[in-house]
ZAMARGU-4260 file (C-alpha; in steps of 0.2 Angstrom, whole numbers, plus 5000, padded with zeros to 4 digits):
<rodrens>
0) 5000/5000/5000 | 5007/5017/4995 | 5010/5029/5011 | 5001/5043/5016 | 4985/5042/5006
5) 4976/5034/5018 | 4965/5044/5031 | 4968/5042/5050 | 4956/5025/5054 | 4953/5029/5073
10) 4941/5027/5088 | 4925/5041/5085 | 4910/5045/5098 | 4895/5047/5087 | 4881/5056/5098
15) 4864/5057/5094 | 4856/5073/5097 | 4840/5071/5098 | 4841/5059/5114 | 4858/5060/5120
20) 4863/5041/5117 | 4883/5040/5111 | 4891/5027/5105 | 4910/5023/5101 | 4917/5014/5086
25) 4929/5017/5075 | 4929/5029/5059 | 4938/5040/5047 | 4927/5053/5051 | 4935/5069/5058
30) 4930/5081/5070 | 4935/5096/5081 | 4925/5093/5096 | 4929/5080/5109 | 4922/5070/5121
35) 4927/5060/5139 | 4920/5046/5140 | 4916/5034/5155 | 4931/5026/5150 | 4940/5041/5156
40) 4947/5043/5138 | 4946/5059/5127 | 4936/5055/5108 | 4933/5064/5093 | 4914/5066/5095
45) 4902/5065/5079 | 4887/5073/5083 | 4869/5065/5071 | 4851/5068/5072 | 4845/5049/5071
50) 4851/5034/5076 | 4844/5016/5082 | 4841/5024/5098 | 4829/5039/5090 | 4822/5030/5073
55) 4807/5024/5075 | 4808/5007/5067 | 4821/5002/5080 | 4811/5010/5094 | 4793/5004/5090
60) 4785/5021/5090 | 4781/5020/5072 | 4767/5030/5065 | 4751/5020/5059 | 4745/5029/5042
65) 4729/5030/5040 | 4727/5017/5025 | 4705/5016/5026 | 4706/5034/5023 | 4718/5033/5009
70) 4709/5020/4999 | 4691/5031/5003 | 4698/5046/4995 | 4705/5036/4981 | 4690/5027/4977
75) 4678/5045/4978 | 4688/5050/4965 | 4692/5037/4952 | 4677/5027/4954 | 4668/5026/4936
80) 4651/5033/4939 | 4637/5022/4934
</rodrens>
């Protein structure tokens, strides 16, 4: 492998924002704000607005839609008239 092409593959906090979960693994990813962690180590930290601890498939809160309604309206209006 050529030298010095490569990024930095290194330990990153990703940090949900909308509930406050973090997570560490590892990543290419860069960042200028840091994190301590319980660990007592100091981590670039990634900061994203959904993850499995916010997104409603992995959390169960999903949003019934209103299918009865919806094929109601459709039939209103494409029905052929007799």
């Amino acid at each position: 492998m050529k030298k010095d092409i490569h990024p930095e593959y290194r330990e990153v906090v990703f940090q949900d924002t909308s509930s406050g979960f973090k997570f560490l693994t590892r990543s290419t990813m860069n960042s200028s704000e840091t994190i301590t962690m319980e660990d007592g180590k100091t981590y670039p930290v990634i900061k994203v607005e959904v993850s499995s601890e916010s997104h409603p498939f992995y959390t169960g809160k999903n949003v019934l839609l209103d299918t009865a309604g919806r094929v109601e309206k459709f039939m209103n209006r494409y029905n052929k008239k007799k």
